[in-house]
N, C-alpha and C positions, 0 to 999 in steps of 0.2 A: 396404348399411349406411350410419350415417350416420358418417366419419371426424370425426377433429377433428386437432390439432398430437400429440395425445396417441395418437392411434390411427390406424395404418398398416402397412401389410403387403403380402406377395405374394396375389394370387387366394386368395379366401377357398376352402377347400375341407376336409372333415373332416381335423380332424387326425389322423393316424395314432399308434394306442397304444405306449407304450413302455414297457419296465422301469423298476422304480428308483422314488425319490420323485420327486412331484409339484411341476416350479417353483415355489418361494415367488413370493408378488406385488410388483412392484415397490418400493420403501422410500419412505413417506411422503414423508420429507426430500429425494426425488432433484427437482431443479427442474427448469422446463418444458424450460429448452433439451437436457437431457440426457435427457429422457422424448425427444424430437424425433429422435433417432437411436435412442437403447435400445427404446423398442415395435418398431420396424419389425424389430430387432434379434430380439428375442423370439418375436415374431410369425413368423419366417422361421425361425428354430429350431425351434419347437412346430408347424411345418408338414412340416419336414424328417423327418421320422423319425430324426433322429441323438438320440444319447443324448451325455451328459454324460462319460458314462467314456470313450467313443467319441472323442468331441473333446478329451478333456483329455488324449489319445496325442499330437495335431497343434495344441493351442493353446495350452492352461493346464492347471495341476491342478483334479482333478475340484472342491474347495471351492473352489477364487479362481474358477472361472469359473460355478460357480455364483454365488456374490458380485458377477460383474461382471453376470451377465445381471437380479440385484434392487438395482443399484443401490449396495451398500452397499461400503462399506470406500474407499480410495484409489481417484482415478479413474484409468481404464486409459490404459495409453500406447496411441502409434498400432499402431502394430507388431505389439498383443495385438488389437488391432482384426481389424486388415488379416487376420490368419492366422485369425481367426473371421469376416470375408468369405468368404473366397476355401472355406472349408469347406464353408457354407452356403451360396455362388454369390449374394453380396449386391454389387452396383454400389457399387465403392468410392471414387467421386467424391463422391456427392450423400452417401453414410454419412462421409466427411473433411470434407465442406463442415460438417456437424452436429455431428461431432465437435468437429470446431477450434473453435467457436463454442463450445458448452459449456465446452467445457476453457479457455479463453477467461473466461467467465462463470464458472465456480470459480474465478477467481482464479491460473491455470496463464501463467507466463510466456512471452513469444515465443522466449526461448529453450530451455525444456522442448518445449516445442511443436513447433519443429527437430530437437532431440537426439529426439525420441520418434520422427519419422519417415525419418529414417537410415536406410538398408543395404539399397536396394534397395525401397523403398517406392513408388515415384512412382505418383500414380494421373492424373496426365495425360494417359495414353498410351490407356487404359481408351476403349472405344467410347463415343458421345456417347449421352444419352436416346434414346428409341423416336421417332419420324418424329412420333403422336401428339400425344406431349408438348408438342413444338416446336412445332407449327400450334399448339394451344392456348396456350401462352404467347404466340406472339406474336399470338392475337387479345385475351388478356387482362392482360396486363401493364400495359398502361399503365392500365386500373381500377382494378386491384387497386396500383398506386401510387396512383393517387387517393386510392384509400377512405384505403389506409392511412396518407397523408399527412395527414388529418383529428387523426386519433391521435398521433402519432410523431413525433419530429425525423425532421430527413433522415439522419442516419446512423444510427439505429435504422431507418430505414422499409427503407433498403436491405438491411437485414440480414435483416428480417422477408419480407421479397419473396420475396430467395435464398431461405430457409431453408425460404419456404412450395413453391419448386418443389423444390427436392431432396427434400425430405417426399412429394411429388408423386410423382417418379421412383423412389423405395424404394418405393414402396404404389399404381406405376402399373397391377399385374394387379386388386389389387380396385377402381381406378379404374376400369378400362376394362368390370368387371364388376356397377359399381354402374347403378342407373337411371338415371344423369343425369351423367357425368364434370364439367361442368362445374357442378355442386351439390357433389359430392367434393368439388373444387380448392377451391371458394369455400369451405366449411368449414373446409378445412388451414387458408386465408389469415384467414380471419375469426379463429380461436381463436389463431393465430398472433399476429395483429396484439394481439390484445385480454391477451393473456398479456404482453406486451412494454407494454403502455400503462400510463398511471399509473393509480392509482383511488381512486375515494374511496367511500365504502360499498359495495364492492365492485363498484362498478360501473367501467365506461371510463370516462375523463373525455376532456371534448372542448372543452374550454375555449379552447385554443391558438389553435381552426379560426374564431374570432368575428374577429379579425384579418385573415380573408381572404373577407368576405364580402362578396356584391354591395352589398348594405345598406349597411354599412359604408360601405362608399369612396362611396356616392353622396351621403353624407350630407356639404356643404360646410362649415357652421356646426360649431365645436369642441362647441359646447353639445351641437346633435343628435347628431353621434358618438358624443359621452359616454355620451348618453341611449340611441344607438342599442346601442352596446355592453353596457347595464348591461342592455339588453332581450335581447339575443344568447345573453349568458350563462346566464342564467335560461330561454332557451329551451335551450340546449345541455344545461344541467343537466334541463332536463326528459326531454329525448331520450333521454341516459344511461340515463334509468329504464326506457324501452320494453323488450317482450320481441324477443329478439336477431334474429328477423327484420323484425320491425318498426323495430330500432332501422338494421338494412343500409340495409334501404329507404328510411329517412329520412335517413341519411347523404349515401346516391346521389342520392336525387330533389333535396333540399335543399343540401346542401353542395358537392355535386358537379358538379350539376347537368345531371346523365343522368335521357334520356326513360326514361317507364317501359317502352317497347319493350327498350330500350338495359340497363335492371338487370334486367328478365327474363334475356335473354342471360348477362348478368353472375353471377347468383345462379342460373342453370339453375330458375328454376320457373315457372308459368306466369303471364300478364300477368295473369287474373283475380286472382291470391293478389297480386301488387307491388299491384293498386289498392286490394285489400281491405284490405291490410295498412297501407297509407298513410291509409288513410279512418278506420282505428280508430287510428292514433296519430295524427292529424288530431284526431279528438274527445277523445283524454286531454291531447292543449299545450293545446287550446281551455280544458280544466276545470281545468287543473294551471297553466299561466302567467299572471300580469297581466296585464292590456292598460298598453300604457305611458300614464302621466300625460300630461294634455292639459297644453299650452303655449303662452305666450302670450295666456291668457283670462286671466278668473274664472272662480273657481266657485262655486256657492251653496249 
């Protein structure tokens, strides 16, 4: 399967039938950061075979926890969390890392945020991610800061990093079950990152990253700066518009400054697809950007 920030889970496998109604679907209104914990949430439920009357003996009443697994009504404290982990045998580090963050992002203060996880809550003590996981983070960490520093201040980027491996380790069975684990990860981080960025017709905007280019600083004269910059941006705006692999690819090759060996690796797909993908957003900057004004002439 192909995951995104929004879709996560244990080892995809039939889910078993249950009595009773049918989950409603998540509530429009719930925002990304709380989809980031609530899927994997859901997803682990609807694999369990536990039923909703079932759990609402050991967590909640049977409507609030219907309520809580669509998203809707007041968001849930920790505590209502933790007791719907520990039912459904969900890792409740990387599910409080997601949590905090949303409830965060609604607007819940630091110290609701305390008082919710009181009395015996601590999820420090919890065994750490799969061996997995780990080797994979630490060969791609430091990229995946890259890219997403393209996008992001640094205190957003960090948060988007964390948030994309804890997504990781809630959803590492169909990780490890998908064609390509390191195409999963990449997907978490990329939707991650791009849900957190600013935008402007809908797209990322990458405006920020013209500031940090080779170009840039090589240019000594204020004048070509200026000109180099107003050239950067117009290229960045062009980039935005590519389709999302094309747009990684140009990221990495360009902004980043990773071989295409090195974003194969990165993006888990093969070196053919990084060159073809470069070579077709190669030919839409060539018909979609200006060439910068000549300087220093005439012209006739």
């Amino acid at each position: 399967m192909t995951p995104s920030h929004n879709a996560a889970g244990p080892a995809s496998e039939p889910a078993p039938l249950r009595p009773g109604r049918k989950l409603g679907p998540i509530a429009s209104t719930v925002g990304s950061s709380h989809r980031a914990w609530l899927t994997p949430t859901r997803d682990h439920y609807l694999l369990s075979g536990r039923t909703l009357s079932d759990l609402s003996a050991r967590v909640l009443a049977k409507s609030k926890l219907s309520e809580l697994l669509r998203g809707v009504g007041h968001y849930p404290r920790w505590e209502v969390i933790h007791r719907l982990a520990e039912e459904l045998n969900i890792p409740t580090w990387p599910l409080y890392r997601l949590w905090k963050q949303a409830a965060m992002d609604a607007g819940k203060s630091r110290d609701w945020v305390d008082r919710s996880t009181q009395g015996g809550l601590a999820v420090t003590t919890q065994p750490g991610p799969p061996l997995e996981h780990g080797a994979l983070r630490s060969m791609v960490e430091d990229g995946y800061r890259r890219y997403a520093g393209v996008f992001l201040t640094d205190t957003v980027l960090d948060s988007a990093v964390e948030e994309t491996f804890a997504i990781l380790w809630l959803s590492f069975g169909d990780a490890l079950a998908s064609p390509d684990i390191r195409r999963y990860a990449w997907d978490i981080l990329s939707a991650t990152v791009k849900a957190k960025a600013d935008h402007r017709d809908q797209r990322p905007v990458l405006a920020d990253a013209a500031f940090d280019t080779a170009a840039l600083h090589a240019q000594d004269c204020l004048d070509d700066q200026a000109a180099q910059l107003a050239e950067s941006l117009e290229m960045f705006a062009a980039i935005s518009k590519l389709p999302l692999t094309q747009l990684d690819v140009m990221v990495l090759r360009r902004l980043c400054g990773f071989s295409t060996a090195e974003v194969s690796d990165l993006l888990g797909i093969p070196l053919a697809l990084v060159r073809s993908s470069e070579r077709h957003a190669d030919r839409f900057l060539a018909d979609t950007v200006e060439p910068p004004a000549q300087t220093g002439g005439t012209t006739r």
